[in-house]
Structure formats: C-alpha cells, structure tokens
ZALUMKOL-256921 format. One line per field, with one value per atom (N, C-alpha, C): x, y, z; residue in one letter. Coordinates in steps of 0.05 Angstrom, whole numbers, plus 5000, padded with zeros to 4 digits. Layout:
<sites>
x	(X	...) $
y	(Y	...) $
z	(Z	...) $
r	(A	...) $
</sites>
This chain:
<sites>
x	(1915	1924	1935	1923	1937	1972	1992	2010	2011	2000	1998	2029	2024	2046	2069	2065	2079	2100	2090	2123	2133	2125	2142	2163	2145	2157	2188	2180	2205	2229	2212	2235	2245	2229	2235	2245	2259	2287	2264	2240	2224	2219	2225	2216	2237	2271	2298	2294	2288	2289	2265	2239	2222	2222	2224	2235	2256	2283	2305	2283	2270	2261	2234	2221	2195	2205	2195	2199	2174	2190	2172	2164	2144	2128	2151	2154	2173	2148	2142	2124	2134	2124	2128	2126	2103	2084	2095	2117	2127	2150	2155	2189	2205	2230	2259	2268	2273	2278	2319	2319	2343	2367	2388	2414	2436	2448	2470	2494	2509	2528	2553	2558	2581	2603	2615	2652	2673	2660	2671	2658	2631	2613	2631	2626	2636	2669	2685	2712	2711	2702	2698	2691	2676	2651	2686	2699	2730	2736	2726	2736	2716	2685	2662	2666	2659	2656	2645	2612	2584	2573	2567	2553	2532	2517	2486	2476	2457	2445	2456	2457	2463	2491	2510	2531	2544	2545	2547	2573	2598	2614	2615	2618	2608	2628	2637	2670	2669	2673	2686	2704	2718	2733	2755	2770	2795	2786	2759	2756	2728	2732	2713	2691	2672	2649	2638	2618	2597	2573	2557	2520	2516	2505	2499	2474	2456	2426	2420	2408	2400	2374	2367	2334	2332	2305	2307	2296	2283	2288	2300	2315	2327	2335	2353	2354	2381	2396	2414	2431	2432	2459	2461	2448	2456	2460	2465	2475	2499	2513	2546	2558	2568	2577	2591	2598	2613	2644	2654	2687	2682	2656	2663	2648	2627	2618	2633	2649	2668	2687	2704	2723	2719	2689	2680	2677	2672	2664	2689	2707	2738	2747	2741	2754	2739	2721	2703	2728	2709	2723	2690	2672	2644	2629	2614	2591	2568	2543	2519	2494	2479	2449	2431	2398	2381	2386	2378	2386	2412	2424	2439	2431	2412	2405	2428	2454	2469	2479	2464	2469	2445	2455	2436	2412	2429	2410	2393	2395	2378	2354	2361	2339	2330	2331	2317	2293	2304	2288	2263	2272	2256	2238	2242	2221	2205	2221	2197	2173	2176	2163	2139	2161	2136	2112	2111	2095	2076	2056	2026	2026	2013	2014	1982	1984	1958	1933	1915	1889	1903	1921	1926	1907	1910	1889	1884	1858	1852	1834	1841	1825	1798	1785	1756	1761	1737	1748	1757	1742	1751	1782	1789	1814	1831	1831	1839	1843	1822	1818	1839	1831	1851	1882	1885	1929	1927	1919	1913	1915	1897	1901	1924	1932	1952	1988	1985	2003	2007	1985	1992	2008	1998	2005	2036	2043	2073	2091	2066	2089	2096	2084	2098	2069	2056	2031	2046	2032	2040	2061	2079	2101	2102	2080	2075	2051	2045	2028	2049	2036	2047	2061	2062	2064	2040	2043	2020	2017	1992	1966	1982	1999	2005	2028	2047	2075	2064	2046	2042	2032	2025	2018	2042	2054	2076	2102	2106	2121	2101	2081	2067	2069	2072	2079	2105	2125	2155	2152	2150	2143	2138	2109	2100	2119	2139	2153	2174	2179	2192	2191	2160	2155	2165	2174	2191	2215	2221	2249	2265	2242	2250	2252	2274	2272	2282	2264	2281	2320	2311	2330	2365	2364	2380	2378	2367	2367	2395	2405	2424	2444	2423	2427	2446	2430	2438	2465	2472	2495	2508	2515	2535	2536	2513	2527	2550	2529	2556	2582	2581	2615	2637	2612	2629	2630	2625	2622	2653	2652	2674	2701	2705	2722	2730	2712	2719	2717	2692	2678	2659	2665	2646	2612	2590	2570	2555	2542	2523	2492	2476	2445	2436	2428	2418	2389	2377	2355	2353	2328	2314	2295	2302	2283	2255	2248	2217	2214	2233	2228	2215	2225	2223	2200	2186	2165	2146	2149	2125	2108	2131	2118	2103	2102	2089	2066	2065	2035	2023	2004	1991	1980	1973	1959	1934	1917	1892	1876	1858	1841	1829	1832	1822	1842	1862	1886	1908	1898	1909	1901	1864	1847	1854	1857	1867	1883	1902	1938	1934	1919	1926	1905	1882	1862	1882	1895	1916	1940	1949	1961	1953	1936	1920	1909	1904	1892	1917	1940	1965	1970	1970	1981	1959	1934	1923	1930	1939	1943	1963	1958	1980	1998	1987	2000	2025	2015	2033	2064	2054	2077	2090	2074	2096	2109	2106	2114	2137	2133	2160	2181	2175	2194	2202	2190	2204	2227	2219	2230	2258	2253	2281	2292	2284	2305	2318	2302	2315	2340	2336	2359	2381	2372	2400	2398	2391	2410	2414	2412	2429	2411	2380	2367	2354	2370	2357	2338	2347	2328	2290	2295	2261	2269	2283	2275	2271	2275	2260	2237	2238	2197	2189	2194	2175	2149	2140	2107	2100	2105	2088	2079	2094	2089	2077	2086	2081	2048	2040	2004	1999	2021	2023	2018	2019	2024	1994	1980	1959	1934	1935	1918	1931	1926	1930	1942	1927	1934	1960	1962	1986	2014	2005	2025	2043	2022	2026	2041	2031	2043	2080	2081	2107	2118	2109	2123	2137	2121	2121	2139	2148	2152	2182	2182	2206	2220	2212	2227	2227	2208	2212	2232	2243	2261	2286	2290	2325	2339	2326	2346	2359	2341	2355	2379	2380	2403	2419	2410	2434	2454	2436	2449	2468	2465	2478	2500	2495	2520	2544	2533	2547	2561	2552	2562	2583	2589	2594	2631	2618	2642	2653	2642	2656	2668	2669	2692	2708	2708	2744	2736	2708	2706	2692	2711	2703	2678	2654	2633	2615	2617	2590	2563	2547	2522	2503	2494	2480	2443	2431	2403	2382	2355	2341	2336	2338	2336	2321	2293	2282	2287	2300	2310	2339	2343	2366	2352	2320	2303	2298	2301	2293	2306	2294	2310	2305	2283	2290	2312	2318	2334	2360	2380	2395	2430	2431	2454	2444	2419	2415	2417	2415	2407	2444	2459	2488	2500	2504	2501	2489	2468	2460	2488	2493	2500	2537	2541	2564	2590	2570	2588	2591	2607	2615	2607	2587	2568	2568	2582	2583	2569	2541	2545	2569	2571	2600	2582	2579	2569	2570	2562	2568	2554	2536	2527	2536	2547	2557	2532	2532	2502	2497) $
y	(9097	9118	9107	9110	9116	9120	9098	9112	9141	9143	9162	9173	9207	9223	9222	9210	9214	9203	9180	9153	9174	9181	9197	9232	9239	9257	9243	9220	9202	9191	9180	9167	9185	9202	9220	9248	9247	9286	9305	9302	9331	9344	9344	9363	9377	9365	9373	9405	9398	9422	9432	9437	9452	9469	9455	9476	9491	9486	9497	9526	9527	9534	9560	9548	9569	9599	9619	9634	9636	9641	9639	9669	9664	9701	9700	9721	9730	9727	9727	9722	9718	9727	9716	9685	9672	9646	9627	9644	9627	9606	9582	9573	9583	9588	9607	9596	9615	9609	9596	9575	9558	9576	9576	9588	9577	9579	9567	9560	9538	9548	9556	9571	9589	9572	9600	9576	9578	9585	9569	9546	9545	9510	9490	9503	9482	9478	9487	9489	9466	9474	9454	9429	9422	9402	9369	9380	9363	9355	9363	9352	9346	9341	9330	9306	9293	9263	9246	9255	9242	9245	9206	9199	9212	9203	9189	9172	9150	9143	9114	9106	9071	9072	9060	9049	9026	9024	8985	8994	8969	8967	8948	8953	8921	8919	8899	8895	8868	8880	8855	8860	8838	8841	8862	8853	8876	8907	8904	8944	8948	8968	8967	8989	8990	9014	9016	9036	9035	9042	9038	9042	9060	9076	9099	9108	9104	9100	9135	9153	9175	9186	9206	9226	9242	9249	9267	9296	9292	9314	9311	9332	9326	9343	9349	9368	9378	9407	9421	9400	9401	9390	9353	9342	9322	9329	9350	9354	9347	9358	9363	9324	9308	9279	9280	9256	9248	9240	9233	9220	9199	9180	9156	9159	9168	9177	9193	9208	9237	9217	9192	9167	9159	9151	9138	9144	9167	9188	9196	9206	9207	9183	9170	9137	9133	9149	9141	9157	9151	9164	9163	9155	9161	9170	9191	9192	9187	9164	9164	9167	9179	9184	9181	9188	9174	9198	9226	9235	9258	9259	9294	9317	9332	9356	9372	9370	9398	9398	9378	9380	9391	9420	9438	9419	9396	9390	9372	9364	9338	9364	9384	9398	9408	9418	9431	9407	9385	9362	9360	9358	9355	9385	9400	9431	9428	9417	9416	9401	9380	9347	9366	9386	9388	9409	9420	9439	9436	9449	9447	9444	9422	9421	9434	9449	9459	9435	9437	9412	9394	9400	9376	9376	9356	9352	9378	9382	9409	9401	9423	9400	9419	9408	9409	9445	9461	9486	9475	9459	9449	9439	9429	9416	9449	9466	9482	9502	9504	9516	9520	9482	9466	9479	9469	9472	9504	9527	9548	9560	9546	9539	9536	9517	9493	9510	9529	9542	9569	9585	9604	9592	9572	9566	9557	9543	9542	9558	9587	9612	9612	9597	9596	9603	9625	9621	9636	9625	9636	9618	9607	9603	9572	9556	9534	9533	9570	9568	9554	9532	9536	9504	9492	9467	9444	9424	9405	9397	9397	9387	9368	9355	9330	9343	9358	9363	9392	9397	9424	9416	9393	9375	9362	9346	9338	9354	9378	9397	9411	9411	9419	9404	9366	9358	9347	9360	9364	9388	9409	9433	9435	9419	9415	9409	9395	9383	9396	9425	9436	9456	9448	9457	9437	9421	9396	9393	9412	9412	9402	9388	9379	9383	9389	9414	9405	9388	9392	9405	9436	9445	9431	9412	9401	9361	9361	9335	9324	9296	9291	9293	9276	9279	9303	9336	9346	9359	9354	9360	9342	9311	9301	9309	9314	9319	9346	9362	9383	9379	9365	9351	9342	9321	9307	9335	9351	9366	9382	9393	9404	9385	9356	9342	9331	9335	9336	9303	9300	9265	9271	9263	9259	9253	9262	9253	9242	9218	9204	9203	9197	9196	9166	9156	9119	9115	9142	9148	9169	9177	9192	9218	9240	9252	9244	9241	9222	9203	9180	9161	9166	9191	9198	9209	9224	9245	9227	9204	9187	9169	9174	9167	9186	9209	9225	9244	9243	9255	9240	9248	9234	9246	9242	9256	9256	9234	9230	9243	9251	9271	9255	9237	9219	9205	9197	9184	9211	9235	9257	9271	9267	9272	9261	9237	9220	9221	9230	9231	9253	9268	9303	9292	9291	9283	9275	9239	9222	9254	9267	9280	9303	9317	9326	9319	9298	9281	9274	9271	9276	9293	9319	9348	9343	9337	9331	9311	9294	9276	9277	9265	9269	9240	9225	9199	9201	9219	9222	9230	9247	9279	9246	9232	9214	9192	9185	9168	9175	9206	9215	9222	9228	9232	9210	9179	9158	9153	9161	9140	9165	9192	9200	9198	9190	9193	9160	9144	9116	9122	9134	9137	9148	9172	9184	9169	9151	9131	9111	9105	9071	9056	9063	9039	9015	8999	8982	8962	8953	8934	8951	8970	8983	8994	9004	9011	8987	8965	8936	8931	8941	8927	8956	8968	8994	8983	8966	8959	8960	8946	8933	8965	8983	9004	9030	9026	9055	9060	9042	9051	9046	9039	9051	9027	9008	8981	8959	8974	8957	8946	8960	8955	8941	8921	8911	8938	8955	8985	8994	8996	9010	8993	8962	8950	8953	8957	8954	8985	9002	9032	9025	9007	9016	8994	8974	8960	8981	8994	9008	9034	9046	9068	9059	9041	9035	9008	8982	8955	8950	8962	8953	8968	8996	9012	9002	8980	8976	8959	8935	8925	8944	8960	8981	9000	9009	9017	9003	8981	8961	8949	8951	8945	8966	8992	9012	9020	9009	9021	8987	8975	8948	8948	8963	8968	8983	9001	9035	9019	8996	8983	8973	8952	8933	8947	8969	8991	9006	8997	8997	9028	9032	9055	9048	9064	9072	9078	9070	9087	9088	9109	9117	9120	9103	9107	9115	9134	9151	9144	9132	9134	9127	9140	9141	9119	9114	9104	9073	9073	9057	9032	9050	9041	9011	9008	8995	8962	8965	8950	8922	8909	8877	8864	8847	8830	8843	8859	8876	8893	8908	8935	8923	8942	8948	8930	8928	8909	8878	8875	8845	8843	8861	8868	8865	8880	8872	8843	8834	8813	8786	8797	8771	8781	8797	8804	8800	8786	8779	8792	8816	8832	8830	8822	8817	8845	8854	8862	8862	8879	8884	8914	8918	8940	8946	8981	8990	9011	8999	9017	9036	9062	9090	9103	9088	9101	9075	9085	9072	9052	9025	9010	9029) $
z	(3037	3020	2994	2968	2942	2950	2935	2929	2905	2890	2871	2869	2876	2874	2892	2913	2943	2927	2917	2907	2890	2866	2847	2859	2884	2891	2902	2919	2928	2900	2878	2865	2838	2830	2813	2821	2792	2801	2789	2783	2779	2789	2814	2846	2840	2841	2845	2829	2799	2785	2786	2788	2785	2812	2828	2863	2857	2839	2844	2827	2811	2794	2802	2826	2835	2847	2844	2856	2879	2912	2936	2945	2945	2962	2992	2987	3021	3038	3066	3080	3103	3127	3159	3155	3151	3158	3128	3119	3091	3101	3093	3099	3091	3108	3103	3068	3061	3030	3028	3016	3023	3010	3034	3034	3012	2998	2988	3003	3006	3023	3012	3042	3037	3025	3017	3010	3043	3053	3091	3089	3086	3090	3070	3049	3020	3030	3044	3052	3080	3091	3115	3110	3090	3077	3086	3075	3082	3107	3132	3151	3163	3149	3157	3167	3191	3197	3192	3194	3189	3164	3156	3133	3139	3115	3109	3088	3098	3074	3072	3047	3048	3009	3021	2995	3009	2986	2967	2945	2958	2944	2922	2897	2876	2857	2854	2846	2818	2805	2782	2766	2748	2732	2743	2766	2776	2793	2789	2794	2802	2818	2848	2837	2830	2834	2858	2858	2877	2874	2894	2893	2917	2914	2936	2937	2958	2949	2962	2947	2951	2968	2965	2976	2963	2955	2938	2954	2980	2988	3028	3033	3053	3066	3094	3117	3103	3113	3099	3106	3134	3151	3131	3121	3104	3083	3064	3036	3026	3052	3036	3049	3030	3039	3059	3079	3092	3079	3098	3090	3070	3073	3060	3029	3042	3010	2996	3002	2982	2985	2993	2988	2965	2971	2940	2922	2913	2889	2881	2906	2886	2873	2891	2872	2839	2837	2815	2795	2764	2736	2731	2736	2720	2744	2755	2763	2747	2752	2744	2763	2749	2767	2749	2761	2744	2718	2725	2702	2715	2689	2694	2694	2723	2712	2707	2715	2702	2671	2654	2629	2612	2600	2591	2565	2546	2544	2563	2578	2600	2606	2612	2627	2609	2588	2556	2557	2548	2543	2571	2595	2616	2612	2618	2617	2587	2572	2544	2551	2570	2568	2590	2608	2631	2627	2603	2591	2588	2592	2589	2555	2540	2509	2505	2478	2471	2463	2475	2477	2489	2516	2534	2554	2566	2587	2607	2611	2632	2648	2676	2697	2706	2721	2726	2750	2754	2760	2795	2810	2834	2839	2818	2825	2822	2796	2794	2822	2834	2849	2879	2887	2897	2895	2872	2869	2873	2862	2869	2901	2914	2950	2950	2949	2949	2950	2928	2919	2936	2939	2956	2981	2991	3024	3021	2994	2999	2984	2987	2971	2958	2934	2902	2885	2887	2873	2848	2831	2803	2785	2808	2801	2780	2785	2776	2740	2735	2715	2687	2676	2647	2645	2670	2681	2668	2663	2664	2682	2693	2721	2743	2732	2757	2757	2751	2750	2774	2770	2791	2817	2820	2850	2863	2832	2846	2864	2848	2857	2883	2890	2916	2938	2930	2947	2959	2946	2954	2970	2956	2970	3009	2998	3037	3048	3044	3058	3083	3066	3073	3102	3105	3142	3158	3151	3170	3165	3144	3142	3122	3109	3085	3053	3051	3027	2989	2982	2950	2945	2956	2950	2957	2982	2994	2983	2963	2954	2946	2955	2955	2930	2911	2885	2872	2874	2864	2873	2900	2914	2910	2898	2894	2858	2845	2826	2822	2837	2836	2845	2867	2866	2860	2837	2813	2800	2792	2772	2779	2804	2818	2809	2820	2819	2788	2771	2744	2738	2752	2745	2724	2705	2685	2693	2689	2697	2678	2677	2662	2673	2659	2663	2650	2675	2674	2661	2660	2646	2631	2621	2591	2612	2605	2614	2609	2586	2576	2594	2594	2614	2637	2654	2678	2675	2653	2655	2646	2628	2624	2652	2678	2702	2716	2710	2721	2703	2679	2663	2646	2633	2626	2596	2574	2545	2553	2566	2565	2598	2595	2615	2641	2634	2655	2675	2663	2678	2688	2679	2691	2715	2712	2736	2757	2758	2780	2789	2773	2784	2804	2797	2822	2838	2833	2862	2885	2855	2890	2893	2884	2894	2919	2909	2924	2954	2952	2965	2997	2983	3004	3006	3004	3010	3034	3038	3060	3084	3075	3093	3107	3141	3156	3157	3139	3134	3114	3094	3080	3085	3108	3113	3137	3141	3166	3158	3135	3120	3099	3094	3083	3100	3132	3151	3157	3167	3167	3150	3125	3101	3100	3110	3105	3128	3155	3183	3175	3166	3157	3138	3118	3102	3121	3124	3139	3165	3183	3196	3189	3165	3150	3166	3160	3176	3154	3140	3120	3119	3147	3153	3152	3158	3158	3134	3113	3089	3077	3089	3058	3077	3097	3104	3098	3073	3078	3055	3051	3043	3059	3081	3105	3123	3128	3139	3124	3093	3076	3080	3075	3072	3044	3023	3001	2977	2991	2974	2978	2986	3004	2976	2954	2930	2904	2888	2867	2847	2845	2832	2836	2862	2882	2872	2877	2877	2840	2824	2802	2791	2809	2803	2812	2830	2848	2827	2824	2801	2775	2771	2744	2744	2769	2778	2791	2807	2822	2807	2815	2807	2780	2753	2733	2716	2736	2714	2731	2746	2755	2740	2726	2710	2683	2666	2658	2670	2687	2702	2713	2720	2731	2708	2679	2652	2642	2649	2646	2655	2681	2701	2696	2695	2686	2664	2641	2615	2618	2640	2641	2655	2677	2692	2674	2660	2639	2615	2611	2595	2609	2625	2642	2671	2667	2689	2720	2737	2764	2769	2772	2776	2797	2805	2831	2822	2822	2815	2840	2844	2856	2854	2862	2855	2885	2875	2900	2913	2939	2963	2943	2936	2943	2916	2904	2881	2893	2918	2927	2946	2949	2967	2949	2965	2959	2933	2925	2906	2876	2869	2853	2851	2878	2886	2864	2862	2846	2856	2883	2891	2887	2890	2880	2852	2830	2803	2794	2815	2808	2812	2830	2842	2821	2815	2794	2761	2753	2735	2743	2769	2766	2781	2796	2813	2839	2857	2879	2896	2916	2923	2954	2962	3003	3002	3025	3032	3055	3050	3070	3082	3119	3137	3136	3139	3144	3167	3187	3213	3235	3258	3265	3280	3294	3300	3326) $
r	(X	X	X	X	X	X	X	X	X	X	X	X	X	X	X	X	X	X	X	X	X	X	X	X	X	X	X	X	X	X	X	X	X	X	X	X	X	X	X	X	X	X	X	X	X	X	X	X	X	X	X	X	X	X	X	X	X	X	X	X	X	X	X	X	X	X	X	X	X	X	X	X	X	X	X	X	X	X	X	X	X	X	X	X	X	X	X	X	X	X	X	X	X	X	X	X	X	X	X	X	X	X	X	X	X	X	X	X	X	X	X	X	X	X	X	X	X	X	X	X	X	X	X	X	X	X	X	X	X	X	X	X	X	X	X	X	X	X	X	X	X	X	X	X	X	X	X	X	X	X	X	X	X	X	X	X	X	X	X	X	X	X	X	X	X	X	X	X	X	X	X	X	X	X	X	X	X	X	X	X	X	X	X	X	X	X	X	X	X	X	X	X	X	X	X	X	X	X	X	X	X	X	X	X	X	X	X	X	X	X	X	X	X	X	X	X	X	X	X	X	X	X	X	X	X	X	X	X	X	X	X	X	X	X	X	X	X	X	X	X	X	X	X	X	X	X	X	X	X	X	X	X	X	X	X	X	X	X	X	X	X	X	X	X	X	X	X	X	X	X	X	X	X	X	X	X	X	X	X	X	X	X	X	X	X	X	X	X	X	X	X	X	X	X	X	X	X	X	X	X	X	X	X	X	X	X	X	X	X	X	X	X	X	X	X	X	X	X	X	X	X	X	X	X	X	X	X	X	X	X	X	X	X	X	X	X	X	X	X	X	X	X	X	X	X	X	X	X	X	X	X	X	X	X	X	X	X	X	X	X	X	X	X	X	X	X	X	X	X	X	X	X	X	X	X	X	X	X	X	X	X	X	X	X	X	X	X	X	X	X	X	X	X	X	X	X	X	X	X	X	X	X	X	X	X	X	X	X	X	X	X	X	X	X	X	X	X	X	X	X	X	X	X	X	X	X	X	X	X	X	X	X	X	X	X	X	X	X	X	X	X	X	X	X	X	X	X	X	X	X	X	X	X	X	X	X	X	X	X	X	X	X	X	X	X	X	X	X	X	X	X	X	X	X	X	X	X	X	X	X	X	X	X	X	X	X	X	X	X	X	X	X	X	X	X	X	X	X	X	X	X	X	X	X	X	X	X	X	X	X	X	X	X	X	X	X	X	X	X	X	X	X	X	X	X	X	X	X	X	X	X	X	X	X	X	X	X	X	X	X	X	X	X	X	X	X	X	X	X	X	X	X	X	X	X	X	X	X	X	X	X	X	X	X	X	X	X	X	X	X	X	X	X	X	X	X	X	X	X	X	X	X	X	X	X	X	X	X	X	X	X	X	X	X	X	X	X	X	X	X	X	X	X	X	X	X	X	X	X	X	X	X	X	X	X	X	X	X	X	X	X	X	X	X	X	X	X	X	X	X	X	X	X	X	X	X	X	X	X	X	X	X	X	X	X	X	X	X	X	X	X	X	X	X	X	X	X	X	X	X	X	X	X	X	X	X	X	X	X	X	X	X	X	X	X	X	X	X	X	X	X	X	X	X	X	X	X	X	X	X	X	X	X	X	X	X	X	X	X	X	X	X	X	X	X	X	X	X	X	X	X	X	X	X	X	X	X	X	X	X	X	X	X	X	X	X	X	X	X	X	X	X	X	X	X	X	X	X	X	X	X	X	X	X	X	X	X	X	X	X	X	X	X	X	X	X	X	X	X	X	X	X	X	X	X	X	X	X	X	X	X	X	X	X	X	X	X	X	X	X	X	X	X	X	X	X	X	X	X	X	X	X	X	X	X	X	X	X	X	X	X	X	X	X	X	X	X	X	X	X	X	X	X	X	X	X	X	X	X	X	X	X	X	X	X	X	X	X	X	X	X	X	X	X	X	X	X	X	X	X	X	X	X	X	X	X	X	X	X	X	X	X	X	X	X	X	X	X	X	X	X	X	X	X	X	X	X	X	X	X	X	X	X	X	X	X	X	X	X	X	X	X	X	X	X	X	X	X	X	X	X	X	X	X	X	X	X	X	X	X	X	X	X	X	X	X	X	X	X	X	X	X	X	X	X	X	X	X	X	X	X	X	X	X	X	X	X	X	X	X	X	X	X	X	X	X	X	X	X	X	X	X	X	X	X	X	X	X	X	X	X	X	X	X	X	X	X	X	X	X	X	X	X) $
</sites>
C-alpha cells in the first residue's frame, strides 16, 4: 500500500477543521453525528484518572517544558486529558501545536489555501465519480464541493474512520487546545498553514491525480482501516515500543517513494519545531508542545531533536505496564 493520504490524514490538522466543518445527511445507516460535551462531562473532566498517549518531560536552563505526542483522530472517551496531562498543561505559560486552529486568522489562511483555484487542477470524470460515491456513504455529499481534489479524499479518509469509532471530531489536538484556551495559556502554531497545505495539494494535474487515486485507493482498503486502529490503540496505551517499529508493520514504508514521502511529511518538518519550541523555552516560557504521535518516533522524533539541542529529556509514564 502507497503511504499517500493515510500519513497526512495521521500527521496533518486538515481533517480536524474540514470535519468540524461538513454538514452529515441524518440517516439510519449514517454514523451518530458527534455530541459536544456537556458542562457535567467538561465538570467531571477533573476527577478523571486515565491518561492517554505518550509525554516527555524536557528541562533546561532551570525550567521544565513538555512534549505530548497527539491523534488526530480518536474515541470520545480519550478527548478530555487525564490528571497528568491537565498537570502539565497547567504547569505550562505557552501552549504550542502544529498549527492554531482557534486563531481566526490560522483558519482564514488554511480555508483560502484549501480552495479549489480557477484553472487548478481537475480530475478525470471516474475519479470524480469515485469521491462522489465516496461522499454519499459518509453522509457528507455536497459538503466537500469547492474543496481542491486531494483535500476532499483526504477529509473522506478521516471520515471512514468513524464506523470504528474514530472520529476527527474527538482529535486530541483540538481538545487540548480548547483547554489552554479555557485556562488562559496562550496558544502558538510550530507551523504555517501553507506549510501544512503544501503537504497535501498540488498546482500541477498530474501529481494531484495520484494523490486521490493513493487516496482513494485506501478508503478501499482493509489495510488501511487496520493500520489506523493499531496506530491509535498504541497511542492510547503508551505502547512506544510498537509505535517506533511502526515501518516494519505500516505497509507504508516498503518503496523508495514512500520512504521519501514520510521523510518529507513527518522527519523533515521536526527540526523546525524542535527550533521553535526551544526558542519559545529559552525566553523564559513553560511550554506544552502538543504534536502528532509520529512526529515523537526515532531519532528524528522530536525528544531526540530536544535532547541533541541540550535539553534534559525523560519520558513520564501515563498507562500503567
């Protein structure tokens, strides 16, 4: 299997907002359309016990941040943090993530980028046809017109997800930012909406074709749908040791191409963030940096990226063995 879209649905926040964003056909045979929680849930959320997920304490110069590796899509019952993650985040004075969607401009900029441009690339009437299919079955038909071609797959294949339970709407991300937002943590963005959208479209007609086929191409597969359930039951049980052998199992890494996409997509945008959030410490701030899961794996990942740069670097358990 092509990594293609699967990775970007995993390491990129364009699912986060274009889902918060679809409107779903009511339907028997549709998935339950996601609840907000109550202010009993959000009230209780305080005497929650159980983590999820993976944080890294990283300490220099007198003062302690952290690294908190995210999902971007996930089960309700993991949204709201545990004790140790909501420890850490109060300890913060900076929340950072890859971007800030609750800053009106961050999302102006992202919805401009995701727009279909006039004489942009258009796809062949089969593929059309395809996302069309594609769209009715996860009850958002219509809802994706006006989109450019891979941004309307990609959001299809978050979407699927959500017959297993897996829902955008419950992505970690955007539940700790609202927290910080609540707690009156400043939030920063470690990236460019462009940045983020230059990994997922394309200007030219040919390198766009391909992007939705490989997308496409997973909305079919049952490899895909089992490989995104691994990679999130791993997160939510702090299983690290199988999130750094996830080449060996994804399916995803098996081509020169592949390898060079995940390069380009995942390990070559961490020393930029690791330079950011380092900058962000070394002016005297607390900060929780928040970013996706795979973004934290091997000697690229982002605690070795600290670590070289001088920061004293323990992950802190949160499932018990």
């Amino acid at each position: 299997m092509a990594q293609g879209l699967f990775r970007r649905v995993v390491v990129c926040l364009w699912a986060l907002l274009a889902t918060a964003a679809v409107a779903q056909t009511r339907a028997a045979d549709c998935p339950p359309t996601p609840e907000p929680f109550s202010p009993a849930e959000l009230q209780a959320e305080e005497h929650k016990q159980d983590d999820h997920g993976l944080l890294w304490r990283i300490e220099k110069d007198g003062r302690t941040s952290h690294l908190y590796a995210t999902i971007h899509l996930a089960r309700r019952e993991w949204a709201l943090p545990g004790p140790q993650v909501r420890a850490a985040l109060q300890a913060s004075d900076r929340a950072a993530f890859e971007l800030n969607l609750l800053d009106p401009a961050v999302l102006d900029r992202l919805q401009r980028a995701a727009r279909q441009r006039p004489g942009g690339p258009r796809l062949p009437p089969q593929e059309t046809r395809q996302i069309a299919h594609a769209a009715r079955q996860a009850c958002v038909q219509g809802s994706l017109d006006g989109l450019r071609p891979e941004l309307q797959v990609v959001t299809l294949v978050s979407l699927a997800m959500r017959r297993d339970g897996l829902d955008p709407a419950w992505g970690i991300d955007s539940t700790l930012m609202r927290r910080a937002q609540a707690l009156g943590v400043p939030i920063v963005s470690l990236e460019t909406p462009e940045q983020q959208m230059a990994l997922m479209v394309h200007d030219a007609a040919g390198p766009a074709l391909v992007a939705v086929r490989q997308g496409l191409q997973e909305l079919r597969s049952e490899t895909s749908r089992t490989v995104v359930q691994r990679l999130v039951r791993d997160w939510a049980e702090g299983r690290l040791t199988d999130l750094e052998d996830f080449a060996a199992w994804c399916a995803c890494q098996d081509t020169p191409l592949d390898r060079a996409q995940h390069h380009a997509t995942v390990d070559a945008r961490n020393p930029a963030m690791a330079n950011r959030i380092a900058a962000l410490h070394a002016h005297g701030h607390a900060v929780f940096a928040a970013v996706g899961a795979l973004h934290m794996l091997g000697p690229a990942g982002l605690p070795q990226q600290m670590a070289r740069r001088g920061f004293l670097v323990q992950r802190i358990p949160l499932v018990p063995p």
